[in-house]
C-alpha positions as CSV (number, residue, x, y, z in Angstrom):
1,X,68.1,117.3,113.3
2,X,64.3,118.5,113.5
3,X,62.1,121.0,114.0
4,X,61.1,121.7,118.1
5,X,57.8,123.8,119.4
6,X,58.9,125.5,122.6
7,X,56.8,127.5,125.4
8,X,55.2,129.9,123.8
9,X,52.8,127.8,122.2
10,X,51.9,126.5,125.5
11,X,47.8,127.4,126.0
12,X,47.8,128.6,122.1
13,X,47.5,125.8,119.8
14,X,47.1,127.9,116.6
15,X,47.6,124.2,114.3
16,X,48.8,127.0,111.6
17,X,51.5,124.8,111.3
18,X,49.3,121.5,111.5
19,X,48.2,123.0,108.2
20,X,51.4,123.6,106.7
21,X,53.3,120.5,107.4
22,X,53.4,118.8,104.1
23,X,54.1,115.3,106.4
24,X,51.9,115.2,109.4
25,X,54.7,115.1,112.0
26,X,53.0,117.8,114.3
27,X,50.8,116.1,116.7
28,X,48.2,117.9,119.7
29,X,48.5,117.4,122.9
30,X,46.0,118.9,125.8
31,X,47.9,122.3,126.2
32,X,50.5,122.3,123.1
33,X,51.4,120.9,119.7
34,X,54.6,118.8,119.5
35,X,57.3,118.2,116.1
36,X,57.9,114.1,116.1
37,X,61.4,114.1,115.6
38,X,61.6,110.9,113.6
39,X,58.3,111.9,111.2
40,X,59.9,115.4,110.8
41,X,61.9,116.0,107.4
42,X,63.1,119.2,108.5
43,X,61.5,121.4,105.4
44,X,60.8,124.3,108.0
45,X,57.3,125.1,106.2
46,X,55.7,125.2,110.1
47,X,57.9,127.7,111.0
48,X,57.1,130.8,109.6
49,X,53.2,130.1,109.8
50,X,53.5,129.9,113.9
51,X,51.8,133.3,114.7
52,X,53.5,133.0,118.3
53,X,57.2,132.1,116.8
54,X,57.5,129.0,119.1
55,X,59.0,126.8,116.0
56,X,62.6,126.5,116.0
57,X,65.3,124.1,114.0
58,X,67.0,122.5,117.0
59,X,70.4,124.2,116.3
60,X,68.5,127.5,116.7
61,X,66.1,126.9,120.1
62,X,67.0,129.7,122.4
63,X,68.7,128.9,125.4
64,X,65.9,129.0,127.5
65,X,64.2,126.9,125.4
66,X,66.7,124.2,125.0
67,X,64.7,122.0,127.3
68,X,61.8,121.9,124.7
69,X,64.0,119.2,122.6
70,X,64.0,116.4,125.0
71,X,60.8,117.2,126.0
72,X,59.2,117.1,122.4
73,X,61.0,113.9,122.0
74,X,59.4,112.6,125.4
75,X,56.2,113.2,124.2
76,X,56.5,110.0,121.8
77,X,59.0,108.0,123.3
78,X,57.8,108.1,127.6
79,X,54.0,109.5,127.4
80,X,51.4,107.0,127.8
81,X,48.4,107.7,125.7
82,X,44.9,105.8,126.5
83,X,46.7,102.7,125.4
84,X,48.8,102.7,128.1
85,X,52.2,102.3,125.5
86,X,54.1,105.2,124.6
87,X,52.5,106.7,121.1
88,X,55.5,105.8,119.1
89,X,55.7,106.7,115.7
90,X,52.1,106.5,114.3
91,X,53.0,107.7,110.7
92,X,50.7,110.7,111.1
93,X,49.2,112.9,113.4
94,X,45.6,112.6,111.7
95,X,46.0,108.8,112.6
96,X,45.3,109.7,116.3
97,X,43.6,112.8,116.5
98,X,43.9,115.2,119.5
99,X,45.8,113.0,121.7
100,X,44.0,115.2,125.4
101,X,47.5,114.7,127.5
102,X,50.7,116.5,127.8
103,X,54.7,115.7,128.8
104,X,55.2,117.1,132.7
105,X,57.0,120.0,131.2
106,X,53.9,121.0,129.6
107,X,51.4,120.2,131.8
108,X,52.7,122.0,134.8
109,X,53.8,125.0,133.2
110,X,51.8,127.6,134.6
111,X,48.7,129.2,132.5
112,X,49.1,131.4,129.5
113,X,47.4,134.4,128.0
Protein backbone atom coordinates (compact mmCIF):
# COMPACT_ATOMS: atom_id res chain seq x y z
CA UNK A 1 0.00 0.00 0.00
CA UNK A 2 1.12 3.73 -0.49
CA UNK A 3 0.36 6.99 -0.48
CA UNK A 4 -1.01 8.53 -4.26
CA UNK A 5 -1.26 12.49 -5.32
CA UNK A 6 -4.25 12.78 -7.53
CA UNK A 7 -5.56 15.87 -9.83
CA UNK A 8 -5.84 18.44 -7.78
CA UNK A 9 -2.31 19.01 -7.41
CA UNK A 10 -2.07 19.24 -11.05
CA UNK A 11 -0.60 23.11 -11.92
CA UNK A 12 -0.08 23.56 -7.91
CA UNK A 13 2.96 22.00 -6.73
CA UNK A 14 2.85 23.40 -3.13
CA UNK A 15 6.16 20.67 -2.06
CA UNK A 16 4.32 21.16 1.58
CA UNK A 17 4.54 17.68 1.55
CA UNK A 18 8.19 17.51 -0.11
CA UNK A 19 8.92 19.08 3.34
CA UNK A 20 7.19 16.75 5.44
CA UNK A 21 8.14 13.47 4.06
CA UNK A 22 10.52 12.11 6.65
CA UNK A 23 11.83 9.66 3.49
CA UNK A 24 12.15 11.57 0.27
CA UNK A 25 9.66 9.44 -1.71
CA UNK A 26 7.77 12.50 -3.29
CA UNK A 27 9.47 13.46 -6.48
CA UNK A 28 8.55 16.82 -9.07
CA UNK A 29 7.56 16.43 -12.17
CA UNK A 30 6.87 19.56 -14.76
CA UNK A 31 3.03 20.03 -13.75
CA UNK A 32 2.72 17.79 -10.44
CA UNK A 33 4.42 15.97 -7.57
CA UNK A 34 4.27 12.17 -7.55
CA UNK A 35 4.44 9.44 -4.13
CA UNK A 36 7.12 6.56 -5.38
CA UNK A 37 5.29 3.66 -4.29
CA UNK A 38 8.31 1.49 -3.44
CA UNK A 39 10.25 4.54 -1.45
CA UNK A 40 6.94 5.30 0.34
CA UNK A 41 6.54 3.86 4.03
CA UNK A 42 3.13 4.84 4.22
CA UNK A 43 3.49 7.29 7.56
CA UNK A 44 0.81 9.63 6.02
CA UNK A 45 2.82 12.84 7.38
CA UNK A 46 2.29 14.45 3.50
CA UNK A 47 -1.08 14.21 3.79
CA UNK A 48 -2.44 16.62 6.03
CA UNK A 49 0.16 19.32 4.97
CA UNK A 50 -1.28 19.24 1.13
CA UNK A 51 -3.18 22.64 1.21
CA UNK A 52 -5.20 21.29 -2.02
CA UNK A 53 -6.06 17.68 -0.28
CA UNK A 54 -4.79 15.79 -3.39
CA UNK A 55 -2.86 13.08 -1.00
CA UNK A 56 -4.70 9.96 -0.47
CA UNK A 57 -3.70 6.32 1.02
CA UNK A 58 -4.59 4.19 -1.92
CA UNK A 59 -7.56 2.36 -0.22
CA UNK A 60 -9.02 5.90 0.21
CA UNK A 61 -8.48 7.71 -3.60
CA UNK A 62 -11.87 8.80 -4.68
CA UNK A 63 -13.32 7.11 -7.47
CA UNK A 64 -12.54 9.55 -9.80
CA UNK A 65 -9.29 9.60 -8.86
CA UNK A 66 -8.56 5.88 -8.92
CA UNK A 67 -6.64 6.35 -12.11
CA UNK A 68 -3.97 8.45 -10.21
CA UNK A 69 -2.44 5.05 -8.75
CA UNK A 70 -1.24 3.52 -11.85
CA UNK A 71 -0.32 6.63 -13.12
CA UNK A 72 1.87 7.60 -9.97
CA UNK A 73 3.40 4.30 -10.36
CA UNK A 74 4.07 4.99 -14.26
CA UNK A 75 5.82 7.85 -13.49
CA UNK A 76 8.93 5.59 -12.25
CA UNK A 77 8.44 2.52 -13.86
CA UNK A 78 7.46 3.81 -18.01
CA UNK A 79 8.70 7.71 -17.98
CA UNK A 80 11.91 8.33 -19.67
CA UNK A 81 13.77 11.00 -17.94
CA UNK A 82 16.94 12.80 -19.92
CA UNK A 83 18.59 9.45 -19.50
CA UNK A 84 16.43 7.93 -21.67
CA UNK A 85 15.68 4.76 -18.83
CA UNK A 86 12.86 4.88 -16.76
CA UNK A 87 13.85 6.80 -13.25
CA UNK A 88 13.57 3.73 -11.19
CA UNK A 89 13.96 3.91 -7.71
CA UNK A 90 16.61 6.61 -7.10
CA UNK A 91 16.57 6.40 -3.24
CA UNK A 92 15.51 9.95 -2.98
CA UNK A 93 13.90 12.65 -4.59
CA UNK A 94 16.85 15.26 -3.74
CA UNK A 95 19.05 12.83 -5.71
CA UNK A 96 17.46 14.15 -9.01
CA UNK A 97 16.07 17.29 -8.51
CA UNK A 98 13.00 18.68 -10.42
CA UNK A 99 12.78 15.93 -12.95
CA UNK A 100 10.90 18.97 -15.94
CA UNK A 101 8.56 15.97 -17.48
CA UNK A 102 5.22 14.47 -16.60
CA UNK A 103 3.20 10.87 -17.16
CA UNK A 104 0.51 11.50 -20.27
CA UNK A 105 -2.19 11.66 -17.58
CA UNK A 106 -0.54 14.64 -16.39
CA UNK A 107 0.61 16.33 -19.09
CA UNK A 108 -2.48 16.55 -21.09
CA UNK A 109 -4.73 17.33 -18.44
CA UNK A 110 -6.01 20.55 -19.17
CA UNK A 111 -4.69 23.83 -17.25
CA UNK A 112 -5.54 24.64 -13.67
CA UNK A 113 -6.24 27.69 -11.60
Amino acid sequence: MTYVIAEPCIDIIDRACVEECPVDCIYEGERALYIHPDECVDCGACEPVCPVEAIFYEDDLPDEWVIYLNDNARFFTDLLTDRSEPLGSPGGAAKTGALGVDTELVGTHAPQG
